[in-house]
C-alpha positions as CSV (number, residue, x, y, z in Angstrom):
1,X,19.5,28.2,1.4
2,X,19.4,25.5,4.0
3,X,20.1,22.5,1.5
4,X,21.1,22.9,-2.2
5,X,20.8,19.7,-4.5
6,X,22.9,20.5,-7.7
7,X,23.3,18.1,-11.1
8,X,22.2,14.9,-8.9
9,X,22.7,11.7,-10.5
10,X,22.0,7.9,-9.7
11,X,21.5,5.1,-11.8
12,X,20.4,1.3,-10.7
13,X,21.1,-1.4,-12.8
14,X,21.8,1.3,-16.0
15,X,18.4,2.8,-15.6
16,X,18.9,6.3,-14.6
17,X,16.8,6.7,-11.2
18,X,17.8,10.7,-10.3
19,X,19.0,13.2,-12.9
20,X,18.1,16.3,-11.1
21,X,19.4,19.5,-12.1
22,X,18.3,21.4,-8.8
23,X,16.5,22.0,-6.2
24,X,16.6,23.5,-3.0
25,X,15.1,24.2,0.8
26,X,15.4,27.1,2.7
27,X,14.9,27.9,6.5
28,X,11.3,27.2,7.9
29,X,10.4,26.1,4.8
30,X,8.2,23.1,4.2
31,X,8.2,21.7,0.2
32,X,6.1,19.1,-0.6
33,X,7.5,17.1,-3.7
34,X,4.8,14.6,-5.9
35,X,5.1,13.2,-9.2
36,X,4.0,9.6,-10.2
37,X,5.8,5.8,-8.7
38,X,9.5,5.4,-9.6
39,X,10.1,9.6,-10.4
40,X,12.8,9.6,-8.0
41,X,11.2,11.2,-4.9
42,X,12.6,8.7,-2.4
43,X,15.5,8.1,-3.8
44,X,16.4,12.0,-3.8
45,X,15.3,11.5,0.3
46,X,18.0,8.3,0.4
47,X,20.4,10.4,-1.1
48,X,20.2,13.5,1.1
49,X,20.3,11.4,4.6
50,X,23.1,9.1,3.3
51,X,21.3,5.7,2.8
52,X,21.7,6.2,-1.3
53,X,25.2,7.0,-2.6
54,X,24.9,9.1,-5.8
55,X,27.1,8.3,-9.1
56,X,28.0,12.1,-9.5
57,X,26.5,15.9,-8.3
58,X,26.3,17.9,-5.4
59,X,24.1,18.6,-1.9
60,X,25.0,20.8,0.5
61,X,23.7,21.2,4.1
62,X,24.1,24.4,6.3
63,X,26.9,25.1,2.9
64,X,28.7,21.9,3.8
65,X,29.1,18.9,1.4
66,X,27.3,15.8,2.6
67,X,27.6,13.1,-0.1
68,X,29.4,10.2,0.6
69,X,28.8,11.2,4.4
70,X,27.3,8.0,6.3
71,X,23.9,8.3,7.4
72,X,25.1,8.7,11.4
73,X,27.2,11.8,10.1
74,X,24.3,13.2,8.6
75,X,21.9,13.0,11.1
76,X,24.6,14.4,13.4
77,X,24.6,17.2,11.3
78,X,20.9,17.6,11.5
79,X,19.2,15.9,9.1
80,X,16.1,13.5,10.2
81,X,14.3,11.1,8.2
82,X,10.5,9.5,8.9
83,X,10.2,6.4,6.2
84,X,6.7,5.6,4.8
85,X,6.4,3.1,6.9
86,X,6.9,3.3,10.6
87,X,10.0,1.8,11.9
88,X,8.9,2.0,15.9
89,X,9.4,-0.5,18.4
90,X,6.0,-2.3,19.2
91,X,6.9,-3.8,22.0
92,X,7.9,-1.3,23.6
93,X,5.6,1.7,25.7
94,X,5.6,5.2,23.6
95,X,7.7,6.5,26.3
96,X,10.5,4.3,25.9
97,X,10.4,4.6,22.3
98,X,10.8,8.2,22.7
99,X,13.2,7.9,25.3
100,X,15.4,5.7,23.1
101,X,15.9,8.3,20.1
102,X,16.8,11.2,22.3
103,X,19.4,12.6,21.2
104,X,22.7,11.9,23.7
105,X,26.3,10.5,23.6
106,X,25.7,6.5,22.1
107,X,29.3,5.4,23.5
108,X,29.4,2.3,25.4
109,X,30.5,4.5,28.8
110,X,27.6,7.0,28.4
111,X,25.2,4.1,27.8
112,X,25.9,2.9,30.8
113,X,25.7,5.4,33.0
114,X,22.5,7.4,31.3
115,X,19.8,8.6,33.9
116,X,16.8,10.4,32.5
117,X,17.4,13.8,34.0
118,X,14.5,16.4,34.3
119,X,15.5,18.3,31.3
120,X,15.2,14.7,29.5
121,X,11.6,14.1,31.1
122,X,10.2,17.6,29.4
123,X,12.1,17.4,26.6
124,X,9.7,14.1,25.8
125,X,6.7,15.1,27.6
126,X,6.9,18.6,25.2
127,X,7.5,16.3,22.0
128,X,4.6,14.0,23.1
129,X,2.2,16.8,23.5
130,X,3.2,18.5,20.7
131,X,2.5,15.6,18.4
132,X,-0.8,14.6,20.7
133,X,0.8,11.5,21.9
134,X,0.6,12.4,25.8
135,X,-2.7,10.7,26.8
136,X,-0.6,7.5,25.3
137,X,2.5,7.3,26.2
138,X,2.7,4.3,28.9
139,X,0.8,2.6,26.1
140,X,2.6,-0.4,23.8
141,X,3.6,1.1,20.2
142,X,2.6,-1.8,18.3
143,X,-1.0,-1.1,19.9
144,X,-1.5,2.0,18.8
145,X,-3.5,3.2,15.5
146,X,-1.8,3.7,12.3
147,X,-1.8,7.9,12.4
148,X,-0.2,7.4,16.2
149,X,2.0,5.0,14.5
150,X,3.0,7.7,11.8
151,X,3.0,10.6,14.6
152,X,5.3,8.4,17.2
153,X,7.7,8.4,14.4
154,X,7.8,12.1,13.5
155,X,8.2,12.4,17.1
156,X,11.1,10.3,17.3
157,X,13.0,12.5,14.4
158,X,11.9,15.3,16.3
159,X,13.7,14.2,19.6
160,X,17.1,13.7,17.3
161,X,16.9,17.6,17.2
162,X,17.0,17.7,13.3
163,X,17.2,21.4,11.5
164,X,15.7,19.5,8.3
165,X,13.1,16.4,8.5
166,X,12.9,14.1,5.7
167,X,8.9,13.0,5.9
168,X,7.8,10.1,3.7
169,X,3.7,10.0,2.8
170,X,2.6,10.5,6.3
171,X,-1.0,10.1,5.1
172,X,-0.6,6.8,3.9
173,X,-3.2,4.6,5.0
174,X,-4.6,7.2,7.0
175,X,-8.5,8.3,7.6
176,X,-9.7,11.8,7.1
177,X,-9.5,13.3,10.2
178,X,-6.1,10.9,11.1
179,X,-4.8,13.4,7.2
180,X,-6.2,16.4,8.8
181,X,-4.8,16.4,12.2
182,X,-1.0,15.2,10.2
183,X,-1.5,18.4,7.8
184,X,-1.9,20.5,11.2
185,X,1.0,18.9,13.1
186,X,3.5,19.5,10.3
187,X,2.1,22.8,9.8
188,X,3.1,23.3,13.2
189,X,6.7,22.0,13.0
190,X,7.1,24.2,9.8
191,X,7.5,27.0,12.2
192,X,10.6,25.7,13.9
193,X,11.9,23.5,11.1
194,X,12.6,22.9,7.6
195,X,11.0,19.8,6.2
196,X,10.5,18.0,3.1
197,X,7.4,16.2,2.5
198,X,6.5,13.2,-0.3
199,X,2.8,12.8,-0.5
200,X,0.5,11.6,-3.1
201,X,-2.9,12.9,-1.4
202,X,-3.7,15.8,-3.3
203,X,-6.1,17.2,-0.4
204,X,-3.5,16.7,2.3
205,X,-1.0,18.8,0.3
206,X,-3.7,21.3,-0.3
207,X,-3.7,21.7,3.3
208,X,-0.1,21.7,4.0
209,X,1.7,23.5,0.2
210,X,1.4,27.0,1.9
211,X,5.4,27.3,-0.4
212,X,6.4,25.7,-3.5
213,X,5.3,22.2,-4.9
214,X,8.3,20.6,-6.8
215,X,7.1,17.8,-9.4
216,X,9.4,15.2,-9.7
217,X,8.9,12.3,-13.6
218,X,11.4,10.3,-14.3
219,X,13.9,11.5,-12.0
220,X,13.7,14.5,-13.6
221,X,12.1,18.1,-12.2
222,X,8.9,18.4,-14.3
223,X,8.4,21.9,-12.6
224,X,8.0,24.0,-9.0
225,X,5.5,26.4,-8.2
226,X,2.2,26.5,-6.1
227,X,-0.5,24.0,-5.2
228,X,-2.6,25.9,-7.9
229,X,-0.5,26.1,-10.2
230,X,1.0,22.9,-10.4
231,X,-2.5,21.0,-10.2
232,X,-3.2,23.1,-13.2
233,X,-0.7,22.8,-15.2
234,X,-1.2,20.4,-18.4
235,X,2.0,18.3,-18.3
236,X,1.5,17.6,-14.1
237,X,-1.9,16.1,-15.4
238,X,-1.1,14.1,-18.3
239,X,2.1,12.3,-16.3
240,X,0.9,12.5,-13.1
241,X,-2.9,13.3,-12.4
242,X,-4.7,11.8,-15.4
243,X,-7.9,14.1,-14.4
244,X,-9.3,17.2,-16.6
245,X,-9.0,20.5,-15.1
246,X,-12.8,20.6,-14.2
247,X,-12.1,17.4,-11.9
248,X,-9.1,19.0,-10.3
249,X,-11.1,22.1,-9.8
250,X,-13.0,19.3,-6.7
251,X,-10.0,19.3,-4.8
């Protein structure tokens, strides 16, 4: 397995936020984790990139420790994270927000003296087109729609060569064919990465739960298994869904 979450604990203020016994993500595989507000999904996410120190347990990356690694370690190690809401720079063109998180020596010397080489050039120009952000890249961020928003910053994990992204609700706030096109583009990167997706649109992870759905209440893992059978499954609908079978059967 590419990352192994064992007996993960974290409490805030006494209230326990995380008790997870395990879960795990292997190569290429893209798991989609639900469950209802305050059942520990981002706070698992915090944890594995570093921004969350846990009170006891262990994760393992690539079969190396990382808690109590700092987030910079982690995303060394190749671990990327996409928040729920975009953290971009809006005043600044697409390009040069893309230019800005590729990944390259941050040491005052190398700052200095950084020229965007060719291999730099494509390496963004095939990022951009991949995530359908070329006919916009001269374009200022904070101009763009919302799902260019979201897809800007998926691109920007994506330039920090990451072997796992860490992709908070990407459909939030999004319109139907904005959810669609996301599903597609992850889809896509699924192929080439491993990623870990929170969502809470039951149609978008319809589209993208082609492995296991792990269901997260209370910090606590409810149960894994796939789109049909969690969406099915009595206890998912009582804590999570609130809708009869015969309105899930719509979806």
């Amino acid at each position: 397995m590419l990352l192994t979450v064992n007996n993960l604990s974290v409490s805030f203020g006494g209230v326990h936020a995380l008790n997870l016994d395990h879960f795990s993500v292997g190569e290429k595989e893209l798991r989609v984790i639900i469950g209802p507000n305050g059942a520990g999904k981002s706070t698992l996410l915090d944890i594995i990139c570093g921004k969350t120190r846990a009170d006891s347990g262990e994760v393992t990356f690539k079969g190396k420790q990382i808690l109590g690694k700092n987030e910079v370690t982690i995303a060394e190690m190749g671990i990327g994270r996409k928040f729920q809401k975009p953290s971009i720079f809006p005043e600044l063109t697409v390009y040069d927000n893309l230019l800005l998180a590729v990944k390259t020596k941050k040491d005052i010397f190398s700052t200095l003296f950084f020229r965007v080489t060719p291999a730099i050039a494509d390496r963004i120009h095939s990022v951009a087109m991949r995530l359908q952000l070329n006919g916009v890249m001269y374009k200022l961020a904070g101009a763009l729609a919302h799902g260019q928003k979201q897809w800007l910053e998926i691109a920007i994990v994506m330039l920090q060569d990451p072997t796992l992204m860490l992709i908070d609700e990407p459909a939030a706030g999004m319109s139907d064919e904005e959810t669609e096109k996301t599903g597609g583009l992850l889809l896509e990167l699924a192929k080439t990465h491993s990623i870990i997706v929170i969502e809470h649109d039951m149609k978008f992870i319809e589209q993208i739960a082609n492995n296991l759905v792990t269901v997260l209440v209370r910090g606590k893992r409810l149960m894994e298994g796939t789109f049909d059978e969690v969406k099915n499954d009595q206890r998912v609908i009582d804590c999570y869904l609130g809708r009869s079978n015969a309105q899930l059967e719509t979806l």
